[in-house]
TORLUMFI-537521 format. One record per residue (C-alpha): residue number from 1; x, y, z. Coordinates in pm, 1 decimal. Layout:
i/xx/yy/zz
NUM/X/Y/Z
...
//
This chain:
i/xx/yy/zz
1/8501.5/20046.9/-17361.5
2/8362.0/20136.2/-17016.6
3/8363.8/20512.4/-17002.7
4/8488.9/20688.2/-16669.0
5/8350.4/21050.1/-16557.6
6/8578.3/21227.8/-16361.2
7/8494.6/21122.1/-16053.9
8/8485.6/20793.0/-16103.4
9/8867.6/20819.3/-16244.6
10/8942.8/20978.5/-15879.6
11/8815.4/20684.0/-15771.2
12/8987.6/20485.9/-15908.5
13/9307.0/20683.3/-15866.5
14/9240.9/20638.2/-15517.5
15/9128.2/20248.2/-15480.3
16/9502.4/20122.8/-15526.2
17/9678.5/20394.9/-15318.6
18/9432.8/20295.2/-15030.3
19/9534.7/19899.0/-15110.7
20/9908.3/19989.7/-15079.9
21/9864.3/20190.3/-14774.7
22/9651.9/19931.3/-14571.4
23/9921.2/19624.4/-14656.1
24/10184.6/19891.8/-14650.4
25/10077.3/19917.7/-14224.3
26/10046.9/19525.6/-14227.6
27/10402.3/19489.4/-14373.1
28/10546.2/19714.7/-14137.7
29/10422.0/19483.7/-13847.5
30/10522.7/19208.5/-14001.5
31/10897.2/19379.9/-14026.1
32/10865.6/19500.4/-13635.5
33/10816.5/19195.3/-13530.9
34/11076.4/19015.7/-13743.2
35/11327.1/19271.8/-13626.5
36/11192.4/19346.5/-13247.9
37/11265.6/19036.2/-13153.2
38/11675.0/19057.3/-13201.7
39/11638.0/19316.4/-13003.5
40/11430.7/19218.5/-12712.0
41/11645.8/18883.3/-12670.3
42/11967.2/19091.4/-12579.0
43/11787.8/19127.6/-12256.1
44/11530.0/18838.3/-12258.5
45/11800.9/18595.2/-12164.0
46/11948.2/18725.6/-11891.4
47/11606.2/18781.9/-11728.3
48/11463.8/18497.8/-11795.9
49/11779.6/18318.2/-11773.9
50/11771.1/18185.7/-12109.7
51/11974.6/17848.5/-12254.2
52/12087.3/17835.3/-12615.0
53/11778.1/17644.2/-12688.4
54/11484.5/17817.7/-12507.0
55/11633.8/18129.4/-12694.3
56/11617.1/18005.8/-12989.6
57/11268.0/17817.2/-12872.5
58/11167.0/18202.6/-12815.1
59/11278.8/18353.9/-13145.4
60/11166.0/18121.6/-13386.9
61/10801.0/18004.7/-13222.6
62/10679.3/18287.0/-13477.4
63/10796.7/18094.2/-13720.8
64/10583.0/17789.6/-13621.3
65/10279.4/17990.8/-13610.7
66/10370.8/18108.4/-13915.7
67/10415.0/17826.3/-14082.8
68/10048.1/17692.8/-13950.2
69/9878.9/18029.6/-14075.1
70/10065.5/17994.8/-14397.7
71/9944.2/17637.3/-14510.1
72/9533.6/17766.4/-14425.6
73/9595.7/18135.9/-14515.4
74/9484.5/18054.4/-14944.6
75/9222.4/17846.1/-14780.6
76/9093.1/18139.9/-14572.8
77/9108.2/18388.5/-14814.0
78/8932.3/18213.0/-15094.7
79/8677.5/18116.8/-14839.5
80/8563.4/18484.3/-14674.6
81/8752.8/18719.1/-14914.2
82/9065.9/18896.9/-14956.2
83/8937.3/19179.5/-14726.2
84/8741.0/19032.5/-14436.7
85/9120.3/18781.5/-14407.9
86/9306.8/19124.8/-14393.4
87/9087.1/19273.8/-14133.3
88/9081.4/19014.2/-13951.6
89/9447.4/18981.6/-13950.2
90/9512.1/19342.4/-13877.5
91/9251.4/19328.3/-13538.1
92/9468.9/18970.3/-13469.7
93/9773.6/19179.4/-13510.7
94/9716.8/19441.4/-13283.7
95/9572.3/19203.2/-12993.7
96/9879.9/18957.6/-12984.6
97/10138.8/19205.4/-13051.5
98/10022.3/19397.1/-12805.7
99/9994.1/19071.6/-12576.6
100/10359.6/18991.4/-12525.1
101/10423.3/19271.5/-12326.2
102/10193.3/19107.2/-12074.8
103/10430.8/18731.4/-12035.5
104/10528.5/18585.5/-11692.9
105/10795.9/18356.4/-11848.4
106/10958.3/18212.9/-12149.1
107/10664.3/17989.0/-12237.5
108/10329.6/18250.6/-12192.0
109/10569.0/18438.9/-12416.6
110/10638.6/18145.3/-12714.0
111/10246.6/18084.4/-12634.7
112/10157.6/18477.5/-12753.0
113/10417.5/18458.1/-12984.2
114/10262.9/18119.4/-13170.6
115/9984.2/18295.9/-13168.7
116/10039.7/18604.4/-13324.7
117/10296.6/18402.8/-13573.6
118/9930.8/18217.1/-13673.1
119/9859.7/18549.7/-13766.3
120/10137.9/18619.0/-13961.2
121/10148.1/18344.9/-14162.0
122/9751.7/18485.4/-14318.1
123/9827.2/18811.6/-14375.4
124/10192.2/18753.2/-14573.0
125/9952.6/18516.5/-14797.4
126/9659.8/18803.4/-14813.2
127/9857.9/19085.9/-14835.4
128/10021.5/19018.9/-15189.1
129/9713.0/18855.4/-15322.0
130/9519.9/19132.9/-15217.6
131/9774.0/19378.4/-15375.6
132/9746.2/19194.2/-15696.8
133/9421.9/19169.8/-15782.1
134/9342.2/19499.5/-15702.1
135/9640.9/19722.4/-15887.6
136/9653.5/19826.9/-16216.9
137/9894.8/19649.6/-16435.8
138/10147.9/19930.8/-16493.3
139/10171.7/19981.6/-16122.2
140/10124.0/19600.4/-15966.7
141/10530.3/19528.0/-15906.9
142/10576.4/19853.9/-15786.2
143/10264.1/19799.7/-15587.0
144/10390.9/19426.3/-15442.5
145/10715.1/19564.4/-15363.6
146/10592.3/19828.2/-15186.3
147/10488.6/19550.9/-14912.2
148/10864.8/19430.2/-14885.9
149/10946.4/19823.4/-14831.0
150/10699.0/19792.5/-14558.0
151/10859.1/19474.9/-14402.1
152/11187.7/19608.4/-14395.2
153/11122.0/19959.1/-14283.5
154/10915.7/19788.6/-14047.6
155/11248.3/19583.4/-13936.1
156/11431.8/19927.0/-13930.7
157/11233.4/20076.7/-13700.7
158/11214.8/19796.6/-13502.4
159/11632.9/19795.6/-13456.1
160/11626.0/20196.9/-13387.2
161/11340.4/20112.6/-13125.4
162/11556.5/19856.3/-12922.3
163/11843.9/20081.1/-13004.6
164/11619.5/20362.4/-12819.2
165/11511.2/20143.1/-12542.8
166/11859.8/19960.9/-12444.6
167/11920.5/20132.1/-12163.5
168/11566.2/20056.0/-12015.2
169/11636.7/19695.0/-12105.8
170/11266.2/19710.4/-12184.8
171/11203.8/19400.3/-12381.8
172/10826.9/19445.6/-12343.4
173/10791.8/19757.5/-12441.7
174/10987.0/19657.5/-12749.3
175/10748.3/19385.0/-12843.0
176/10460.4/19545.1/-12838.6
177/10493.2/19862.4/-12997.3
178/10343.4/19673.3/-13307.6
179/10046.3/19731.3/-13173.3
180/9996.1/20065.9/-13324.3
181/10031.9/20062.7/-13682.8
182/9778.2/19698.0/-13697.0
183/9488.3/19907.6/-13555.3
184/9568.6/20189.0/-13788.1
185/9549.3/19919.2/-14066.8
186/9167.2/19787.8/-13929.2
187/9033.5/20134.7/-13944.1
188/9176.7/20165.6/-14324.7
189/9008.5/19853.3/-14459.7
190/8660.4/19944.9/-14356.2
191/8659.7/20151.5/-14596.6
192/8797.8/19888.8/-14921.1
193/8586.6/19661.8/-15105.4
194/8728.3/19331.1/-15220.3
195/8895.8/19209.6/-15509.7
196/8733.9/19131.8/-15836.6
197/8895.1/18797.2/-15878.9
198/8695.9/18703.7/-15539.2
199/8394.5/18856.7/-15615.4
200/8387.2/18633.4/-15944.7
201/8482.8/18350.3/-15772.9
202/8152.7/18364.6/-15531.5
203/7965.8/18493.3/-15812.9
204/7892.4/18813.8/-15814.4
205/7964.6/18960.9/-16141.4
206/7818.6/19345.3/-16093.4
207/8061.6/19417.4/-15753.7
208/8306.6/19260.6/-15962.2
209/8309.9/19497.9/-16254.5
210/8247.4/19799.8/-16100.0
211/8609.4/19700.1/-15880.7
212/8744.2/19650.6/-16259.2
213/8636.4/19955.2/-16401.6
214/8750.7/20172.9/-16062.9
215/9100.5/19978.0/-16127.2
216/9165.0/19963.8/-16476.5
217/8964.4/20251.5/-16584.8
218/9078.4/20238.1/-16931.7
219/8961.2/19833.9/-16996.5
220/8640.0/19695.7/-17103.0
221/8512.5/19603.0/-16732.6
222/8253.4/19339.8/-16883.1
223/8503.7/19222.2/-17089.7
224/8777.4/19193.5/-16838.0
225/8536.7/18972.9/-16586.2
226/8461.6/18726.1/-16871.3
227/8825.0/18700.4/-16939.8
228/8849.2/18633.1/-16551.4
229/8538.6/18406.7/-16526.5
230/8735.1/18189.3/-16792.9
231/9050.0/18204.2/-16608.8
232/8853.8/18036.2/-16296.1
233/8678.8/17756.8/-16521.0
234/9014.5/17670.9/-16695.8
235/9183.6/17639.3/-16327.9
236/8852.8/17459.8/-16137.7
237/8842.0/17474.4/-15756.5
238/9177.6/17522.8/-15685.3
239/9391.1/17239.6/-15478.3
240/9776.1/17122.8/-15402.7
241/9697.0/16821.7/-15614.6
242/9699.8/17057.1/-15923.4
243/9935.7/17282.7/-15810.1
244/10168.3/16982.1/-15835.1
245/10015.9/16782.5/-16133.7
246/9962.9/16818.3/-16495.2
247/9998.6/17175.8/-16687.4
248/10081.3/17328.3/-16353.8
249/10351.6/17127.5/-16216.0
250/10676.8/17336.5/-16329.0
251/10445.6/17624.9/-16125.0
252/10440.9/17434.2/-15828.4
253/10822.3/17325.8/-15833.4
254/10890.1/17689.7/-15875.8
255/10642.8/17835.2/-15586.1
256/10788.9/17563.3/-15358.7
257/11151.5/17629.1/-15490.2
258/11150.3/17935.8/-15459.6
259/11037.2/17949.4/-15090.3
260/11303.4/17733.9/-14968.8
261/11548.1/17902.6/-15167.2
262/11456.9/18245.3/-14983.0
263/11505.8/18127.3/-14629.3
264/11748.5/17869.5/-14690.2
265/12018.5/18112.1/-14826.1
266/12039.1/18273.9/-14503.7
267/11799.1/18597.6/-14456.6
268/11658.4/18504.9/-14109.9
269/11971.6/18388.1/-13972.6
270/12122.6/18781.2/-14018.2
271/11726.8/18946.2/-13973.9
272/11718.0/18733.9/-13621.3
273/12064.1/18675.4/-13476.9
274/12259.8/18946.3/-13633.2
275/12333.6/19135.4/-13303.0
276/12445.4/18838.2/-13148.0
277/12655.5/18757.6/-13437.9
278/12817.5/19141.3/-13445.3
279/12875.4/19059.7/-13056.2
280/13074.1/18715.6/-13129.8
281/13333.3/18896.5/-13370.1
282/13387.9/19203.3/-13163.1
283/13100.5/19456.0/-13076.0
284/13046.4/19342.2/-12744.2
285/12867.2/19621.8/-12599.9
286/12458.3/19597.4/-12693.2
287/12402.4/19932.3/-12828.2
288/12729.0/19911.4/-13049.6
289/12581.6/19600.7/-13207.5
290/12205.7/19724.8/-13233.6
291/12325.6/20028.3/-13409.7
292/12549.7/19831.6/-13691.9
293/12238.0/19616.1/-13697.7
294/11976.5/19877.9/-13749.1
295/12217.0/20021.0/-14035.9
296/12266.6/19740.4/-14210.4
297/11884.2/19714.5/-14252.4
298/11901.0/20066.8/-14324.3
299/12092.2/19987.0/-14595.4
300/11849.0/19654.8/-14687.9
301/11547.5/19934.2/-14722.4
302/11772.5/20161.0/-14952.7
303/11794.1/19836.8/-15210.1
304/11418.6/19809.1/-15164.2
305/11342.8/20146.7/-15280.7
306/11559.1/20090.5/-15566.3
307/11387.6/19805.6/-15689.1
308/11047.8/19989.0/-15619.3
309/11174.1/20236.7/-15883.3
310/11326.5/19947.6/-16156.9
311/11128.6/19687.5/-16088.8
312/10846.6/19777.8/-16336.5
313/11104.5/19919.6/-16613.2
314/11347.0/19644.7/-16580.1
315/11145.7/19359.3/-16508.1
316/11109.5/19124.0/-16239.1
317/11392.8/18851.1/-16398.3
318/11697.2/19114.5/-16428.3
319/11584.1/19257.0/-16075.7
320/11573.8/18872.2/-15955.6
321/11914.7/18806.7/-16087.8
322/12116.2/19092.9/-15989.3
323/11987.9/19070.3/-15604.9
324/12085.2/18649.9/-15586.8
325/12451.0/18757.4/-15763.3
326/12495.1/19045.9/-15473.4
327/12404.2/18801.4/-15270.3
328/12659.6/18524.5/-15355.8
329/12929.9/18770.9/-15371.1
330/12841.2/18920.6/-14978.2
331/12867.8/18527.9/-14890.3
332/13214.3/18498.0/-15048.7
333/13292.8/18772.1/-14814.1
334/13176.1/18707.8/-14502.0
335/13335.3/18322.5/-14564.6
336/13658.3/18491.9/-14629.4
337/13672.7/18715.2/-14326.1
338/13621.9/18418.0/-14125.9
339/13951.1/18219.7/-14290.5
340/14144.0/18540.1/-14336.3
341/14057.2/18565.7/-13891.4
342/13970.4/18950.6/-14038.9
343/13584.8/18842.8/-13917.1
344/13475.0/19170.3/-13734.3
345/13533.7/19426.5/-14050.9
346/13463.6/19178.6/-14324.3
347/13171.0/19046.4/-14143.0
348/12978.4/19393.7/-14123.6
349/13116.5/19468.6/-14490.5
350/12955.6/19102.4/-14612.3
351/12637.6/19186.9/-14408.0
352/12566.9/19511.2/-14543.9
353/12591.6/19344.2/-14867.5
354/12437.8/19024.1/-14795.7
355/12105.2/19252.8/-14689.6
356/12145.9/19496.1/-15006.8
357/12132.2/19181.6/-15257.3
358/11870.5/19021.1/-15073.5
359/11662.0/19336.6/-15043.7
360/11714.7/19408.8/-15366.5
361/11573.3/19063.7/-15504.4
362/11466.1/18801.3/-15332.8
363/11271.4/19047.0/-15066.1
364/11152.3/19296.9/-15334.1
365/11043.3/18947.2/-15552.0
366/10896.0/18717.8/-15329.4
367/10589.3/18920.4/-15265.1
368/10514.9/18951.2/-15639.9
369/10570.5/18664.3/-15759.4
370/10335.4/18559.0/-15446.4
371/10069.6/18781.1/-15609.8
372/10147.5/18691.1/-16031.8
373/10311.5/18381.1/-16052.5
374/9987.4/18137.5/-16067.1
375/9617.7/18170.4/-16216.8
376/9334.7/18283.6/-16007.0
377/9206.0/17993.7/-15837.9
378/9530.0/17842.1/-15774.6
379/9713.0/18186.2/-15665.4
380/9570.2/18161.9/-15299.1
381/9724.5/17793.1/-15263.9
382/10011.0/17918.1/-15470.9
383/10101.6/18131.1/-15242.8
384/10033.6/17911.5/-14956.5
385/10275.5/17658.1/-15099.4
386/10522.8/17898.2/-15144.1
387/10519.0/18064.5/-14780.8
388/10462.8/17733.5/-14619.3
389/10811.0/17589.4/-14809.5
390/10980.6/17947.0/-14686.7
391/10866.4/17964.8/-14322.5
392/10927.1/17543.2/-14276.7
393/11283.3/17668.2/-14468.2
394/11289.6/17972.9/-14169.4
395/11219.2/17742.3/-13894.9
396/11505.8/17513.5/-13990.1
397/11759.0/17802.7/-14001.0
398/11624.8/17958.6/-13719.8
399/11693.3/17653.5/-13548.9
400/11999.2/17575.9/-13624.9
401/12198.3/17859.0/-13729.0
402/12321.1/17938.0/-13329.6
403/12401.7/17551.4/-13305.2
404/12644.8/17541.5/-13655.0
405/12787.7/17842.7/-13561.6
406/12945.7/17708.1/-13293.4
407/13011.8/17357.7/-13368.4
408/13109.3/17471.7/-13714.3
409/13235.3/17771.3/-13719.1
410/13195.6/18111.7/-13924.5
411/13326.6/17964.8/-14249.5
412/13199.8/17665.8/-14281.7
413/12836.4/17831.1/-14172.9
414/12858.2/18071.2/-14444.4
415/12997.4/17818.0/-14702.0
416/12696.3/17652.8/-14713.5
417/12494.6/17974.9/-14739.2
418/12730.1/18038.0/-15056.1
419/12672.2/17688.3/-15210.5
420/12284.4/17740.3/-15140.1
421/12329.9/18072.5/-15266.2
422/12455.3/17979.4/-15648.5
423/12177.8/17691.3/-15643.3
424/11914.1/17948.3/-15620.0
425/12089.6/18216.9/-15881.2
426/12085.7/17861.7/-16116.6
427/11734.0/17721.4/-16001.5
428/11592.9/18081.2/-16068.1
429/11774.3/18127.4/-16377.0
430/11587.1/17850.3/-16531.4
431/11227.7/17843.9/-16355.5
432/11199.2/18224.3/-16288.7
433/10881.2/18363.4/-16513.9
434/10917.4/18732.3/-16635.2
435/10543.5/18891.0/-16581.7
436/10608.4/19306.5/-16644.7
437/10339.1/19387.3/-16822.9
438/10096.2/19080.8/-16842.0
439/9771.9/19045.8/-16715.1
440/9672.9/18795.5/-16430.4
441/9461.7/18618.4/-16635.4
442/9758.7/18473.5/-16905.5
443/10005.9/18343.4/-16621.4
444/9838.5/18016.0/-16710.7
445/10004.6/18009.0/-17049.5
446/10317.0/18039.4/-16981.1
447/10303.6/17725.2/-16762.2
448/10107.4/17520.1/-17014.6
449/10377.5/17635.0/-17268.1
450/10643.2/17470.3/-17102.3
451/10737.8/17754.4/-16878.5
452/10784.3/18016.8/-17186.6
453/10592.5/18300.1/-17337.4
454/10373.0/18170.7/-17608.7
455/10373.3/18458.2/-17871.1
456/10126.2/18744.8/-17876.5
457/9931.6/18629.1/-18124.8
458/9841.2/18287.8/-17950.4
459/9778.4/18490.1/-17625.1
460/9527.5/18696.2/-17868.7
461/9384.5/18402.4/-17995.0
462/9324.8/18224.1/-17641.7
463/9167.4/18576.2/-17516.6
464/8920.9/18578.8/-17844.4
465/8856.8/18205.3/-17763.3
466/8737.7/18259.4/-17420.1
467/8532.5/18572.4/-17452.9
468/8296.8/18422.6/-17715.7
//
């Protein structure tokens, strides 16, 4: 056993708090942007004199940035390191946030806004990774979740922003308040060294166990890399070929499952267009629908602090579960205010919901199983695969969601959001692994056992087996 003085255990304290803090700032850009954006188009269209389409053009040209940064995010971090991607990100951040205050028109604007959503697409593939392979095991969901509590308190502030700025109608100002937290970010990771997982994958073992013995001051740190060194032989270079061949391939169903499940049961189409929505069944005035708005995520980062506080006692299944069954019964809801033509209270009721279920699990989940659900070589373009099936899942929403609720109508809209809604509480159900407790490095067995838990003493055995 690697023995720890006292200031080394400090240390060590320390290294994972620092982690949490520096994605903690790039989560809560993430969120402002996610949620600044609802805001800011209550008075981009009438300047700009906005159609249907360029509005939505203008919302969801993130999203195809997004989706770009997303498929060569895993690529990028494997290639110059979990930190170097982050701090990169977080100057990237601050430069295009920052940037859309300074559009002529609608189309510099989608141009910044690709941009930055390039950026975006990185850092929400870093960020968990990052978080993962550098927290201690008792801590890591708390740890992962903590960057959805970021996003969505992120979104929050975003709504009480615009709600603070209506009566400037200062869009700009909005947008690129963002700015701020990104640079705070950059200055943080200076000061962070990288993962041990990446420092083993380039080679170089001695920065790699000293990171192991700063975060899991009680392990063997030699011991530990070896167990990791064998975890990157077993798993080669890392490619989507694997991901969706062989011993892997129920992993990359679920990754790629589970991505379009997140977007496709509706989460965007509230995060993005719920002030417009609030406006269509009643609240016609813009403040009156920011405010509902901002508490309803209010209400999204309550469930996310809740499952910060279970999610490590309960496990990451029975948090999964109960957030996709909220969810199903807010859709139930807001269908049924629609036929019952009650749409303006039962629509804010089924949206405070809607956002408490999916806070609750899917938002509080995604992130970790981003950062646990594959082994170390394929967790990078695990995670790709999973945010690039979400964000192409986002786009489509984004892009039609305005169109179907108006050819369609309310009911119909948010019938299929139901229907979508009990596939994924099924599809999960099934596919969803439980990791409280396990190390990184035995992920691998439970999708070579046929997506199940072999039993302790086999994990023992393989460990033995690989450390010899």
């Amino acid at each position: 056993m690697t023995s720890t003085s006292p200031a080394s255990a400090t240390s060590s304290r320390r290294l994972p708090v620092y982690v949490a803090l520096c994605a903690t700032l790039i989560g809560t850009v993430y969120g402002y942007d996610t949620g600044s954006i609802s805001s800011a188009v209550l008075f981009l269209e009438p300047e700009f004199g906005l159609s249907t389409f360029m509005t939505t053009l203008v919302v969801s040209s993130v999203t195809f940035g997004t989706l770009a940064g997303a498929l060569v995010g895993g690529w990028i971090a494997n290639a110059i390191g979990r930190k170097r991607t982050m701090l990169a990100v977080a100057v990237s951040y601050a430069l295009f946030t920052g940037g859309q205050a300074l559009a002529v028109d609608e189309w510099s604007l989608i141009a910044v806004r690709l941009l930055l959503g390039l950026v975006v697409g990185i850092s929400i593939v870093t960020a968990p990774l990052f978080i993962s392979e550098s927290a201690p095991r008792r801590l890591r969901g708390r740890m992962l979740v903590t960057f959805q509590f970021a996003t969505v308190t992120g979104i929050v502030i975003a709504y009480f922003v615009g709600l603070a700025l209506a009566s400037t109608e200062s869009w700009r100002l909005i947008l690129a308040l963002g700015f701020i937290p990104a640079l705070v970010a950059a200055a943080m990771l200076l000061r962070l060294p990288d993962t041990s997982r990446w420092y083993l994958m380039q080679g170089r073992r001695e920065e790699a166990v000293e990171v192991l013995a700063r975060v899991e001051p009680e392990d063997d740190a030699e011991k530990q890399a070896t167990l990791i060194e064998a975890d990157l032989r077993s798993t080669q270079r890392g490619t989507y070929r694997q991901l969706l061949s062989g011993r892997f391939k129920r992993a990359g169903i679920f990754v790629i499952g589970l991505g379009l499940f997140v977007q496709l049961t509706g989460i965007n189409a509230v995060v993005y267009y719920s002030p417009l929505l609030l406006q269509e069944v009643g609240f016609a005035a813009a403040d009156n629908a920011l405010l509902i708005a901002a508490l309803i995520q209010l209400a999204g980062l309550l469930a996310t602090v809740t499952a910060f506080f279970v999610i490590d006692r309960w496990g990451r299944r029975p948090v999964l579960m109960t957030g996709l069954s909220i969810m199903v019964l807010a859709n139930v809801i807001l269908v049924g205010g629609f036929v019952l033509d009650n749409a303006q209270i039962m629509t804010v009721i089924g949206l405070f919901i809607f956002l408490i279920g999916y806070s609750f699990g899917y938002g509080a989940l995604l992130w970790v199983y981003v950062g646990e659900t594959l082994p170390a070589q394929l967790r990078a373009i695990g995670g790709s695969a999973l945010l690039t099936a979400d964000l192409f899942a986002n786009i489509v929403v984004a892009m039609f969601f305005l169109n179907a609720l108006t050819v369609m109508g309310g009911a119909a809209t948010f019938a299929v959001f139901l229907v979508l809604s009990v596939g994924a509480l099924v599809f999960c159900y099934f596919l969803a692994p439980e990791t409280k407790g396990r190390r990184l490095e035995d992920i691998g067995l439970y999708w070579e056992n046929g997506a199940a838990w072999p039993s302790e003493a086999e994990i023992a055995a393989r460990r033995q087996e690989q450390v010899r």
